[in-house]
C-alpha positions in Angstrom: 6.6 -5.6 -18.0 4.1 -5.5 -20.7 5.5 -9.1 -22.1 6.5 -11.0 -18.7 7.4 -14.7 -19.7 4.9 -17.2 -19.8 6.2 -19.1 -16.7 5.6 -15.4 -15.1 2.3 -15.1 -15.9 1.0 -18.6 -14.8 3.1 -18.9 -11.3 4.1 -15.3 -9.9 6.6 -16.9 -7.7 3.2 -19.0 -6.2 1.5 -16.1 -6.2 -2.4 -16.3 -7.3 -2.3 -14.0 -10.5 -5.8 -12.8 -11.3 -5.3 -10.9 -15.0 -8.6 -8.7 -15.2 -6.7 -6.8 -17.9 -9.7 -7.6 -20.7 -12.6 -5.6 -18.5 -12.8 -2.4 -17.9 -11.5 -1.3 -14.4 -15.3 -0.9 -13.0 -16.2 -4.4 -14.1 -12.4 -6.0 -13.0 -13.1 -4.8 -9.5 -16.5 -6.2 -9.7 -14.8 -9.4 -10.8 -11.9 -9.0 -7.9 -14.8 -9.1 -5.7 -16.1 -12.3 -6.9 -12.7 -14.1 -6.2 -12.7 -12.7 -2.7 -16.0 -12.7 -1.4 -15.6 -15.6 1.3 -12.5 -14.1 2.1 -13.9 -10.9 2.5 -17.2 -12.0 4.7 -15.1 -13.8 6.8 -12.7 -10.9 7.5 -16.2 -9.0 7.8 -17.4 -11.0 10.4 -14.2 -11.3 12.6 -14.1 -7.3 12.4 -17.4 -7.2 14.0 -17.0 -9.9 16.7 -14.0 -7.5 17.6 -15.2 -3.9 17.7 -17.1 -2.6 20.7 -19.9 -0.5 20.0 -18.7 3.0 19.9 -15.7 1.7 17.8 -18.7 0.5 15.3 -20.9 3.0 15.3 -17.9 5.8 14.9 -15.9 4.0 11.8 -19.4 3.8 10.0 -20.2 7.4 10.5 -16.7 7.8 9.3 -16.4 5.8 6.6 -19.5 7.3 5.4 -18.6 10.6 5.6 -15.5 9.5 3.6 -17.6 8.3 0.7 -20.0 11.5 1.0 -16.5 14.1 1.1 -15.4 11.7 -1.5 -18.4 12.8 -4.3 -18.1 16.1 -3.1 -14.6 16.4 -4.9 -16.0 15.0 -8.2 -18.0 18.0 -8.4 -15.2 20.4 -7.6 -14.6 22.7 -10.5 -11.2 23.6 -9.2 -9.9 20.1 -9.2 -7.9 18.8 -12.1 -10.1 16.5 -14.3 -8.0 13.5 -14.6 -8.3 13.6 -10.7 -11.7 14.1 -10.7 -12.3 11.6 -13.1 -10.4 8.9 -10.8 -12.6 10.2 -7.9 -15.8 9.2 -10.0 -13.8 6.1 -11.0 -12.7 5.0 -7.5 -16.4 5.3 -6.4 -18.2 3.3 -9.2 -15.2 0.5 -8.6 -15.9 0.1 -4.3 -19.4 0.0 -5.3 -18.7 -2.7 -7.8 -16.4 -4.6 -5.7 -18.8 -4.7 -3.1 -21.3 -6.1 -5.3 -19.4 -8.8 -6.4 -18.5 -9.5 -3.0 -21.8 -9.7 -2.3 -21.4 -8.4 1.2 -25.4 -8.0 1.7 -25.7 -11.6 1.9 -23.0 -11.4 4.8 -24.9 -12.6 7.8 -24.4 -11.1 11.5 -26.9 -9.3 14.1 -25.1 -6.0 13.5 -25.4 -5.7 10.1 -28.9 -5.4 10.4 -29.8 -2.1 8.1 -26.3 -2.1 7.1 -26.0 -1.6 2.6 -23.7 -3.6 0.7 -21.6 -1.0 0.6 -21.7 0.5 4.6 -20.0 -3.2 4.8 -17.5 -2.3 2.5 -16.9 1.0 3.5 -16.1 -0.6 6.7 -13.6 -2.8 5.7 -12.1 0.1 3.8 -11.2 1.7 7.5 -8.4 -1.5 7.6 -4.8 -0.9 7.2 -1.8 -2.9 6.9 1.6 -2.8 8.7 5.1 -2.9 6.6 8.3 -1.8 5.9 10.1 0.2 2.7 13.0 1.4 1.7 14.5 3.2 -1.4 18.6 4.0 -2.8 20.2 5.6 -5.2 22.5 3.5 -7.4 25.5 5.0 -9.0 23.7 5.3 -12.6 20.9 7.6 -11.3 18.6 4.3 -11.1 16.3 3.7 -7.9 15.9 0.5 -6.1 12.4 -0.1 -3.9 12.4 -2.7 -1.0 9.2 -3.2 0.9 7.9 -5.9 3.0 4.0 -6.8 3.6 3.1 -7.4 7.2 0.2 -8.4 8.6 -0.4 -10.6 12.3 -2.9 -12.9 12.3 -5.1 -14.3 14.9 -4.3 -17.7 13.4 -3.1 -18.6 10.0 -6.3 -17.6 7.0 -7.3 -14.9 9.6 -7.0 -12.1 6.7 -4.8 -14.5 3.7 -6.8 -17.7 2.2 -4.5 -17.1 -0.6 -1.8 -14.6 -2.2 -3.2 -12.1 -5.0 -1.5 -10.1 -7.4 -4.0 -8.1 -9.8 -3.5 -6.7 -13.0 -6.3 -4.3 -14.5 -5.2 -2.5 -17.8 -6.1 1.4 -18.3 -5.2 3.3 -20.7 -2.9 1.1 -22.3 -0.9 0.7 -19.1 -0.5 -2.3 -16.8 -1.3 -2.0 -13.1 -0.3 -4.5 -10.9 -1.5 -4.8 -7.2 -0.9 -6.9 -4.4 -4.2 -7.5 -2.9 -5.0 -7.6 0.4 -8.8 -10.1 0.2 -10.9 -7.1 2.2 -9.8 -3.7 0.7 -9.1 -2.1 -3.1 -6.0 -2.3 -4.7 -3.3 0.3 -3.7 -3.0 0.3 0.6 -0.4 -2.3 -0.3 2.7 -2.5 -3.1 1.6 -1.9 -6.9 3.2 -0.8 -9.9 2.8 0.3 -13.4 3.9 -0.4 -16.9 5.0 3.2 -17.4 7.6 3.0 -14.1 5.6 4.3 -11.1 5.6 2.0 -8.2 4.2 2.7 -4.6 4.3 0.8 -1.5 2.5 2.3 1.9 3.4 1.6 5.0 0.9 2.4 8.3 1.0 5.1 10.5 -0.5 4.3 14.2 -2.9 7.6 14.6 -5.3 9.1 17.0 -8.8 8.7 16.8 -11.2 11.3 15.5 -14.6 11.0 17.7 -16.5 13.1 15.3 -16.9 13.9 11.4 -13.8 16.1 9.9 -15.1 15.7 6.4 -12.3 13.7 5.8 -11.2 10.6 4.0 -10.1 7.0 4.6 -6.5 6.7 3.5 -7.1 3.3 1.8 -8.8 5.4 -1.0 -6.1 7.9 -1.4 -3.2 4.8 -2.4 -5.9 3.4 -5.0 -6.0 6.8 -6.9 -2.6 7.3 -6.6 -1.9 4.0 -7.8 -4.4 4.2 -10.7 -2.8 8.3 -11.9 0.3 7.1 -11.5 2.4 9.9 -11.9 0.0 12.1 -14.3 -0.8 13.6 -11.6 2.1 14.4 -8.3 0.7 12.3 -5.2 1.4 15.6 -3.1 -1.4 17.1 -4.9 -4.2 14.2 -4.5 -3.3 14.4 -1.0 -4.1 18.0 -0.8 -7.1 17.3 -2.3 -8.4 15.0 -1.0 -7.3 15.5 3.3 -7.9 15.8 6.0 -7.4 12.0 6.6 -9.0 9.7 9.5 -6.3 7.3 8.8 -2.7 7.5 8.4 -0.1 6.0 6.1 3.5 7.0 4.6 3.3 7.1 0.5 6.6 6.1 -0.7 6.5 6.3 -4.8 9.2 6.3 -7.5 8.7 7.3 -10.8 10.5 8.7 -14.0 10.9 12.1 -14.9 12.6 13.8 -17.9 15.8 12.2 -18.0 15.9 10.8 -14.4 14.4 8.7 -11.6 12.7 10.5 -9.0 11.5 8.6 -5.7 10.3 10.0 -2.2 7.9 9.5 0.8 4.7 11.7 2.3 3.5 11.1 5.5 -0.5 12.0 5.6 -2.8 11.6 9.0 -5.4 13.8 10.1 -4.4 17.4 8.8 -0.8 17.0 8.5 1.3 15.9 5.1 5.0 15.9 5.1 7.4 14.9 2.4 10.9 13.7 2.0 12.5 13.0 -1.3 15.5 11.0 -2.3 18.5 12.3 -2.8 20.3 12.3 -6.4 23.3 11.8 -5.3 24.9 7.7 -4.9 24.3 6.3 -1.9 21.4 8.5 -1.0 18.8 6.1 0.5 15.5 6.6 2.9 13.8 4.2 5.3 10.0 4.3 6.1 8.9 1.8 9.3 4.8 2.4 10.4 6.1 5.5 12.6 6.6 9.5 11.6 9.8 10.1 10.5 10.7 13.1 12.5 9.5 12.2 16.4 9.7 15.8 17.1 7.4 17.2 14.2 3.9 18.3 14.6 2.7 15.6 12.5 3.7 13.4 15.2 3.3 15.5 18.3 -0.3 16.1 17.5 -1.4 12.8 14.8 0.9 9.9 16.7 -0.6 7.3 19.3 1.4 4.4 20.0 2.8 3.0 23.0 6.7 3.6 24.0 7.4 0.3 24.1 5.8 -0.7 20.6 7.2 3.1 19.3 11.0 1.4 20.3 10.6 -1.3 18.5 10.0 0.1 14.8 12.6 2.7 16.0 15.2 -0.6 15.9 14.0 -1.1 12.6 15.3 2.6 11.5 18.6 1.8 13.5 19.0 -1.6 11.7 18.6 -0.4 8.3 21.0 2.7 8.6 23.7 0.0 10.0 22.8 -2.0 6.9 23.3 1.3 4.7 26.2 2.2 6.4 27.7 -1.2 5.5 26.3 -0.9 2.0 28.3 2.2 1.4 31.5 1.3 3.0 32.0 -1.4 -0.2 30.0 0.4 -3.3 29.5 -2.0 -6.0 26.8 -1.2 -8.8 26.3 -4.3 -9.6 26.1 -5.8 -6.3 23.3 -3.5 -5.1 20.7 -5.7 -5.5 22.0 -8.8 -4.2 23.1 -6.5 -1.0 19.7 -5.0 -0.4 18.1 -8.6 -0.9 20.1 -10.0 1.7 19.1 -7.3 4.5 16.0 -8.6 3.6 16.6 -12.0 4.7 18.1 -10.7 8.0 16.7 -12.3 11.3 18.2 -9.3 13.4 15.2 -7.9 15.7 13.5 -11.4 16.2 10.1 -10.8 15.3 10.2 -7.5 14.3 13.4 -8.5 11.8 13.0 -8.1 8.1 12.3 -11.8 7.3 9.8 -12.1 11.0 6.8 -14.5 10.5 4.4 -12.2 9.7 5.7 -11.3 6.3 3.4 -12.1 4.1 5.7 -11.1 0.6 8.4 -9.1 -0.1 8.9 -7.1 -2.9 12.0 -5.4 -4.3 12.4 -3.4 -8.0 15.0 -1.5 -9.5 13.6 1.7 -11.5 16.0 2.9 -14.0 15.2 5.8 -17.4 15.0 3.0 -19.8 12.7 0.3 -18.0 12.6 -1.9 -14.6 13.2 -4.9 -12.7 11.2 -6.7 -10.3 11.7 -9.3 -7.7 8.5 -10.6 -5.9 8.1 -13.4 -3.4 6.1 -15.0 -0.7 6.8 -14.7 2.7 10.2 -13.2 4.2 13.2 -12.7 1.6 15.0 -16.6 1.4 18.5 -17.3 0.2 19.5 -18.1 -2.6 18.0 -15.2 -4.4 17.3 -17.2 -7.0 14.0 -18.6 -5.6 12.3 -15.0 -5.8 10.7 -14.7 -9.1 11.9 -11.9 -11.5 9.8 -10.8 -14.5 
């Protein structure tokens, strides 16, 4: 990854490829906030026009809270320093990106005594909606799918534009697809040293009060700046309770092997599930808990029965797929399978290539390096039109 072609670097498969790999992290999110700042006011202002009152006023106590539980941690002596350094890291970048957003000069009646960064504290609250997938191969290697959701109101509601990012740090490459009103990492990313994450949303309660807690946009930007120097179970537990929920899903390489697996984080709770090692072994993450019947979802879970059905289809569809998959086993077909689920129209609009995809990414993780495969939009046949780098 560290020497993608030339045609990779200038097209990204349409993709708009912002390299901020020359500044340092603090200064590229500065700059990422300069490309997106009438992006981001206008996502700022629509926000606002939306949210009653009480919703308001309770995600900016929040989201405040989040940023003071936040510096908290980056004086805890019992915290591993390279965490605590990312902590101090993660809070000089929001208020850098914010900056170069300028989001003071964002007009609107209530943001009257609102700072810079309140406004992007409050857009920090957002999350996505998406779908991911990981299996074993018959050679130990993993292979992520993942597809990036998000409805709009009308088309250039949230997207004026497709971003991938690339900041460098410490010699290694991060990559990020950027959504134009939050940080890197509540999205897919990857890095040049094989750890790759993609986070799908969980549909939560809401907290009417402070819990100390933290917005779970922050959480998927340190774990996608560590990496896997340090395990994403254990930024979790340091950094919960959560006001916000997502599902984690990360691969990375271990001693000799590929490891990949999912944690589901909301309020207090934090389950995990990791891949099997065995061929075939595969796991499936739609914006729902995993286990209906565990207390992560008995007590953090609020979504209607109907809506809850319909990302429960998606499970059923993508076992059936699976189930297929292993019924004809060919290694070197496994990519070319999984693409083609992804270009399934099964479900209508809550298929794998629906409308609102905004891109699709898919990467096969092995010991020795990677692959990946990014596009705009669903998955299209052939597969040839989905760039790989």
């Amino acid at each position: 990854m560290n020497n993608e072609p030339q045609a990779a670097r200038d097209n990204y498969g349409g993709f708009t490829f912002l390299d901020l790999r020359a500044l340092n992290l603090v200064k590229a999110h500065h700059a990422l906030g300069v490309h997106v700042r009438q992006q981001a006011h206008k996502i700022l202002l629509l926000l606002l026009d939306k949210l009653s009152e009480a919703d308001l006023h309770r995600m900016l106590i929040q989201a405040r809270d989040s940023w003071e539980s936040l510096e908290q941690r980056t004086k805890d002596p019992t915290l591993a320093c390279l965490l605590r350094n990312a902590l101090s890291e993660y809070l000089a970048c929001l208020q850098a990106w914010a900056a170069g957003c300028q989001l003071e000069g964002c007009e609107h009646p209530r943001l009257e005594g609102l700072s810079a960064l309140d406004r992007a504290l409050l857009l920090q609250y957002d999350e996505g909606g998406c779908q991911t997938g990981f299996y074993r191969q018959a050679d130990g290697a993993v292979i992520l799918w993942h597809t990036e959701e998000n409805v709009e109101g009308k088309p250039g509601d949230r997207f004026d534009a497709l971003r991938l990012a690339c900041f460098r740090v410490d010699g290694i490459d991060i990559y990020a697809f950027v959504y134009p009103d939050l940080l890197p990492g509540p999205a897919f990313g990857w890095r040049s040293d094989g750890y790759a994450q993609a986070v799908d949303t969980l549909h939560t309660r809401t907290f009417d009060g402070r819990i100390g807690g933290t917005l779970a946009n922050s959480v998927c930007w340190l774990t996608l700046r560590l990496g896997a120097s340090v395990a994403a179970r254990d930024v979790l537990a340091a950094t919960g309770p959560f006001y916000t929920g997502y599902a984690l899903n990360t691969i990375y390489r271990e001693v000799g092997q590929v490891s990949a697996g999912k944690l589901e984080f909301a309020g207090q709770q934090l389950t995990s599930e990791r891949l099997g090692e065995e061929a075939g072994s595969h796991l499936f993450q739609a914006n729902i808990f995993s286990d209906p019947r565990g207390q992560a979802a008995r007590t953090m879970e609020y979504l209607p029965l109907e809506k809850w059905r319909l990302y429960r289809q998606r499970v059923y569809r993508t076992r059936r797929f699976m189930k297929e998959k292993l019924g004809r086993a060919s290694p070197d077909g496994d990519i070319a399978f999984i693409y083609k689920m992804m270009t399934s129209h099964a479900g209508g609009d809550w298929a794998y290539a629906n409308d609102s995809v905004q891109a699709h990414f898919l990467q096969r993780v092995t010991v020795q390096g990677s692959e990946t495969w990014l596009g705009r939009g669903p998955a299209q046949h052939p597969m040839e039109a989905v760039l790989k780098f």
